[in-house]
BALO-171583 format. One record per residue (C-alpha): residue number from 0; x, y, z. Coordinates in nm, 4 decimals. Example, Ala and Ser with C-alpha at 12.3 -4.5 7.8 and 13.67 -1.06 7.14 Angstrom:
<nodes>
    k      east     north        up
    0    1.2300   -0.4500    0.7800
    1    1.3670   -0.1060    0.7140
</nodes>
This chain:
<nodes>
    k      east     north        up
    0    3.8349    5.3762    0.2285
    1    4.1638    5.4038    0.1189
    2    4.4518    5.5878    0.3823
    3    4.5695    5.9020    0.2004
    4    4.9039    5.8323    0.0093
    5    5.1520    6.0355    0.2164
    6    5.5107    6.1230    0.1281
    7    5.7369    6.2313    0.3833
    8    6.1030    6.3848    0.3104
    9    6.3308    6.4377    0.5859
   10    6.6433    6.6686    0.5436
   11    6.9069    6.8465    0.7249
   12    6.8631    7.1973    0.6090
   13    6.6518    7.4429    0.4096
   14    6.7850    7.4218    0.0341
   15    6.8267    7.0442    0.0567
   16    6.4996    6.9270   -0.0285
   17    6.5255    7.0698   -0.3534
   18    6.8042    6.9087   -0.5675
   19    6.7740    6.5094   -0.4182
   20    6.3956    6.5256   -0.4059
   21    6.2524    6.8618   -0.5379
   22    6.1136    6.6666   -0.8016
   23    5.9429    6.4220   -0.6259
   24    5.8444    6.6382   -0.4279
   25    5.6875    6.8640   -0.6895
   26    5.4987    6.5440   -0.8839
   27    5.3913    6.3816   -0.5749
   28    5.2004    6.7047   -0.5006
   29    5.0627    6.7413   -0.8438
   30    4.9238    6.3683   -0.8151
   31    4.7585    6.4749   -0.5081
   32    4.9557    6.2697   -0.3151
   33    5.0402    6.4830    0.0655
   34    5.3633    6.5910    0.0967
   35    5.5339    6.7070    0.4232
   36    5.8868    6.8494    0.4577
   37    6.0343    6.7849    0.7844
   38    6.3939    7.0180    0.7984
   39    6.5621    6.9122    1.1487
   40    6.7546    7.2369    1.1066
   41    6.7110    7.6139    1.0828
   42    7.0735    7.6004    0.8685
   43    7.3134    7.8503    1.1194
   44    7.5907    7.7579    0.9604
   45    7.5174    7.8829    0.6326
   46    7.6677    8.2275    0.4333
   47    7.5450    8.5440    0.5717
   48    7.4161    8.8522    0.3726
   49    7.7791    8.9098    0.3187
   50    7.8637    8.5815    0.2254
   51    8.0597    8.5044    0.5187
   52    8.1156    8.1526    0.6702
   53    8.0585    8.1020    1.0285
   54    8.4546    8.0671    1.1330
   55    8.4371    8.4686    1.0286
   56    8.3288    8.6385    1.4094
   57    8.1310    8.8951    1.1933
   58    7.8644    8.6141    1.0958
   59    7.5678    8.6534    1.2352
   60    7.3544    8.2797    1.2944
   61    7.0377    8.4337    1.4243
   62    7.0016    8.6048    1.1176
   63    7.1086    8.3336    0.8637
   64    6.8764    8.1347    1.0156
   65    6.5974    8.3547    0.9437
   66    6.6549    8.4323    0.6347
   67    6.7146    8.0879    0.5305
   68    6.3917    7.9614    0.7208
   69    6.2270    8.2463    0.4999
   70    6.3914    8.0981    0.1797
   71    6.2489    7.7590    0.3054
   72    5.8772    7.8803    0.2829
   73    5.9285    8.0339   -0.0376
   74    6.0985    7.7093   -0.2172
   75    5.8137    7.4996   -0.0498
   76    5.5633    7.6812   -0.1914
   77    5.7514    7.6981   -0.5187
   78    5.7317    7.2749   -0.4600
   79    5.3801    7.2434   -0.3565
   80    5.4889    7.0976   -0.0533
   81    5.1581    7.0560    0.1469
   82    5.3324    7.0598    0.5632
   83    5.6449    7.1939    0.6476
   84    5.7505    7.0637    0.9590
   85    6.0868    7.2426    1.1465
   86    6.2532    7.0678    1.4356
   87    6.4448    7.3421    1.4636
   88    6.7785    7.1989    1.5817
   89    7.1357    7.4209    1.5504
   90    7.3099    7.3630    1.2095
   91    7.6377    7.2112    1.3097
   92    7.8570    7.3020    1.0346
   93    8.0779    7.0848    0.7591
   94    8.2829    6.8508    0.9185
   95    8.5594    6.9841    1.1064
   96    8.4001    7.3130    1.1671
   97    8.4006    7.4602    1.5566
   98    8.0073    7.4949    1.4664
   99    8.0515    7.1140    1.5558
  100    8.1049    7.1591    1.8923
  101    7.7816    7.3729    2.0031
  102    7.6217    7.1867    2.2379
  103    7.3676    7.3041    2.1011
  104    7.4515    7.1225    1.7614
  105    7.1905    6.8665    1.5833
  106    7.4741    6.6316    1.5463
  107    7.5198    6.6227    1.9428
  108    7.1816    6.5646    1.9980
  109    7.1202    6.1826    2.1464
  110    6.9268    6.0255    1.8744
  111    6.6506    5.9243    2.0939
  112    6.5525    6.2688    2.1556
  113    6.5215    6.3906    1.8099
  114    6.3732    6.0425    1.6766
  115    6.1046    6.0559    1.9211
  116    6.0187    6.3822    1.8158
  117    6.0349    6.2688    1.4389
  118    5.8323    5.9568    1.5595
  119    5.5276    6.1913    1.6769
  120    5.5106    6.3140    1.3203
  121    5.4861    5.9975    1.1626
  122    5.1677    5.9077    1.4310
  123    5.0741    6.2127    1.2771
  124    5.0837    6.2144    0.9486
  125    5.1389    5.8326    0.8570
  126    5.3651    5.8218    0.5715
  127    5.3549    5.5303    0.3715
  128    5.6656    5.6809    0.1744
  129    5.9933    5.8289    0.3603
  130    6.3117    5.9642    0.2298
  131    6.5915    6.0952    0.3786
  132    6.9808    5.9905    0.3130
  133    7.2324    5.7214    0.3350
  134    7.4280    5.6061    0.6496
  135    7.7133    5.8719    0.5000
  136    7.4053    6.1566    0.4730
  137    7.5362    6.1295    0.0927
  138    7.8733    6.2794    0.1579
  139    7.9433    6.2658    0.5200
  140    7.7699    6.5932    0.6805
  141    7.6995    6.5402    1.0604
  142    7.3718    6.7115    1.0166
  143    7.2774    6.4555    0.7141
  144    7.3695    6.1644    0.8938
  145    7.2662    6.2213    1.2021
  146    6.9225    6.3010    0.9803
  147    6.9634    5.9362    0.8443
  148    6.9795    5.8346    1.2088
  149    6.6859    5.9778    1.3602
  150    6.4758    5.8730    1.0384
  151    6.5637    5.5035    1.1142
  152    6.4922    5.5376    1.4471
  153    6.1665    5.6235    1.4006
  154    6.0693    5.4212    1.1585
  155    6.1857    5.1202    1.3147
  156    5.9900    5.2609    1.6377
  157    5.6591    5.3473    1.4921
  158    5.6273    5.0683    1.1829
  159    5.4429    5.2854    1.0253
  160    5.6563    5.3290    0.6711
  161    5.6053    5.1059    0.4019
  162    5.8788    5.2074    0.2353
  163    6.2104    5.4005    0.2843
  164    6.4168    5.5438    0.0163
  165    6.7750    5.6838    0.0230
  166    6.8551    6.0270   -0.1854
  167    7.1768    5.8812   -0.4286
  168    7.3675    6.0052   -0.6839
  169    7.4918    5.7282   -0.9465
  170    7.8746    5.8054   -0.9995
  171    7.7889    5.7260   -1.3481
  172    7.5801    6.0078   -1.3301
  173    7.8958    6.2350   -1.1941
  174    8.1167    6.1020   -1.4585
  175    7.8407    6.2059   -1.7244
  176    7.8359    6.5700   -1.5874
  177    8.1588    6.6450   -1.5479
  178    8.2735    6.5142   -1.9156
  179    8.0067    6.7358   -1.9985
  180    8.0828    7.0322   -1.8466
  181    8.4674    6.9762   -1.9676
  182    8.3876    6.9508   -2.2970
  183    8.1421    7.1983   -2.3111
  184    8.4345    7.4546   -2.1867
  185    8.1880    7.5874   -1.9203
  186    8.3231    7.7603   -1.6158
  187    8.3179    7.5604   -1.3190
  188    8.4805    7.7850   -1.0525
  189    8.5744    7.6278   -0.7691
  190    8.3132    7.4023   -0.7453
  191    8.3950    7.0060   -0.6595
  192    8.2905    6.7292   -0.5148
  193    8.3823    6.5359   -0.2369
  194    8.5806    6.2439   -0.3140
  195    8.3324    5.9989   -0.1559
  196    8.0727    6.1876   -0.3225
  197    7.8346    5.9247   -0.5474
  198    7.7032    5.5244   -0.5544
  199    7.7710    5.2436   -0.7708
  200    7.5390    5.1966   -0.9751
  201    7.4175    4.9150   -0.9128
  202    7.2623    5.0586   -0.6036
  203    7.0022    5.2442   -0.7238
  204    6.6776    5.0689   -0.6933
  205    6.4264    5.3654   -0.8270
  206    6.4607    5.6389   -1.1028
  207    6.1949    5.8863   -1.0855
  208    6.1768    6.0937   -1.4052
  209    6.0738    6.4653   -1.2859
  210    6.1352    6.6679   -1.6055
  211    5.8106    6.8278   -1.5746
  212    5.9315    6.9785   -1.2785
  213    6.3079    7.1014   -1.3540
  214    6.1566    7.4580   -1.3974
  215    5.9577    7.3830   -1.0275
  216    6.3183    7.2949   -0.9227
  217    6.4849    7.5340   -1.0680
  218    6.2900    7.8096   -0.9329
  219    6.2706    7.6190   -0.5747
  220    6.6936    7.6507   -0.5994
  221    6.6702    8.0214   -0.6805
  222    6.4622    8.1185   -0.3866
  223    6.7473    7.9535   -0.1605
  224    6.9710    8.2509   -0.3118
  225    7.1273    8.3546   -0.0066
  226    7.3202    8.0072   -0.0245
  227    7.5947    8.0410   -0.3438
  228    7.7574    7.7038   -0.3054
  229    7.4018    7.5792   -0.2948
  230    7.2585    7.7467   -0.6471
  231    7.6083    7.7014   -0.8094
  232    7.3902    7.4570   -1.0213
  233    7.1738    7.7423   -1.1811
  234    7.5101    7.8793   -1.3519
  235    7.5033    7.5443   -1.5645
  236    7.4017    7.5734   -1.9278
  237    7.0780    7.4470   -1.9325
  238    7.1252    7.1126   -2.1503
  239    7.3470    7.0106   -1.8365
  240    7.0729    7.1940   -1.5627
  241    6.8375    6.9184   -1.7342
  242    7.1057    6.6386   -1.6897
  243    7.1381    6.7060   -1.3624
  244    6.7573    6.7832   -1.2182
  245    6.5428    6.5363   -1.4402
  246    6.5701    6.2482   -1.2636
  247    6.6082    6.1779   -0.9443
  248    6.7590    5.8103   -0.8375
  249    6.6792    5.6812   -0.4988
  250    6.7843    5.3390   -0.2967
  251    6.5478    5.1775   -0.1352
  252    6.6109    5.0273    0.1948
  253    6.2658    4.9162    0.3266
  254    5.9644    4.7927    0.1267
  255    5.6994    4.5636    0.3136
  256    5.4731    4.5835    0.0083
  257    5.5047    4.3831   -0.3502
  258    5.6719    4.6326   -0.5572
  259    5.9412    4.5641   -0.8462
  260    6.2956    4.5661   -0.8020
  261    6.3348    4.8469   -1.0070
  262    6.1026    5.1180   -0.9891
  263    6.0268    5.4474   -1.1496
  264    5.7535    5.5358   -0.9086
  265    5.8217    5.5373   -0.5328
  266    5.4214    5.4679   -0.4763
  267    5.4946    5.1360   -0.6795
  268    5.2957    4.8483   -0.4584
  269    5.0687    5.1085   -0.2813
  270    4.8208    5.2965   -0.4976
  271    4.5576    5.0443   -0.4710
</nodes>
């Protein structure tokens, strides 16, 4: 008999398993492929009821962290994700942020410790499939990259993975969007990008087309309200909502089975 295909996303904070790999997420469920969520943070850092940042001494973390955790449940649900798993680690922040320096912090966590805590839930639940970010954690958040870190850690550690993907964004794909939203006239706020923001693309390995599941992401984003920079994306018009969340690229960085060099289906080499 046949192990049961198992997908396993790891991310820094609740709201981030929705844009990079809500769709996935969302189809690998409905093929009855297991998903499990593991979110090494309870997100501290993030706006308050109020909208406040934490560098404002009326923030309150305990309670952003609820609330978000609560969010969390609701977009997984929204996602079909199977197992949420929460290390529960301290948000530390954007970089440069005195979040950064809680000791507290999942960025000054030793690697080891939080890998081999990762590691016991890939004994557990054997993913043939991981995901979780680049060496930059996409555009250079501790909390992503140390993410990346404790994901290769354990995978190296336990050999259980078949394949690991990164979470990209082709800058071709930026370009696209923001001609788009320029000529369209639509408001963009303040809303940018970081310059280092994006991949070549000639990175990308694997383009999974989700747009049966924009409205699952959609909806997933929109229970992460309490975060505005987060759904700034549901203000789009929705021609540019559907550029944006209908496919999902990916790099991959480890395959031990025979699967094509480019893929449109992460499970490519494994269903048998």
């Amino acid at each position: 008999m046949s192990p049961q295909l198992t997908l396993m996303a790891v991310h820094a904070h609740p709201d981030d398993e929705v844009l990079g790999t809500g769709g996935l997420l969302a189809r690998s469920a409905a093929e009855g492929i297991r998903t499990v969520l593991v979110t090494c943070t309870n997100g501290e850092a993030g706006d308050d009821a109020e909208g406040l940042k934490p560098d404002d001494p009326r923030h309150d973390a305990d309670a952003v962290a609820r609330q978000r955790l609560a969010e969390l449940r609701e977009s997984a649900d929204l996602l079909g994700i199977e197992h949420v798993e929460l290390l529960g680690y301290r948000d530390s922040g954007m970089v440069g942020w005195d979040t950064n320096a809680h000791p507290e912090a999942f960025a000054n966590v030793p690697v080891d410790t939080a890998a081999r805590r990762l590691a016991e839930l890939m004994e557990r639940y054997r993913p043939q499939v991981v995901v979780t970010y680049d060496e930059n954690g996409g555009y250079g958040h501790p909390d992503h990259i140390q993410a990346h870190r404790i994901a290769m850690a354990a995978t190296e550690s336990t050999g259980i993975p078949s394949k690991l993907y990164y979470t990209a964004v082709p800058r071709s794909g930026i370009e696209q969007m923001m001609t788009y939203m320029k000529d369209s006239g639509a408001d963009m706020g303040d809303f940018e990008l970081p310059d280092d923001f994006g991949v070549p693309d000639e990175m990308i390995t694997s383009v999974l087309d989700v747009t049966a599941y924009v409205e699952h992401k959609r909806k997933a984003l929109e229970a992460h309200a309490s975060q505005s920079d987060g759904i700034f994306m549901l203000r789009l018009p929705e021609e540019a909502q559907m550029m944006a969340f209908g496919f999902e690229p990916f790099i991959r960085q480890i395959c031990k089975v025979d699967a094509p060099d480019q893929e449109d289906d992460l499970f490519a080499g494994l269903r048998g």
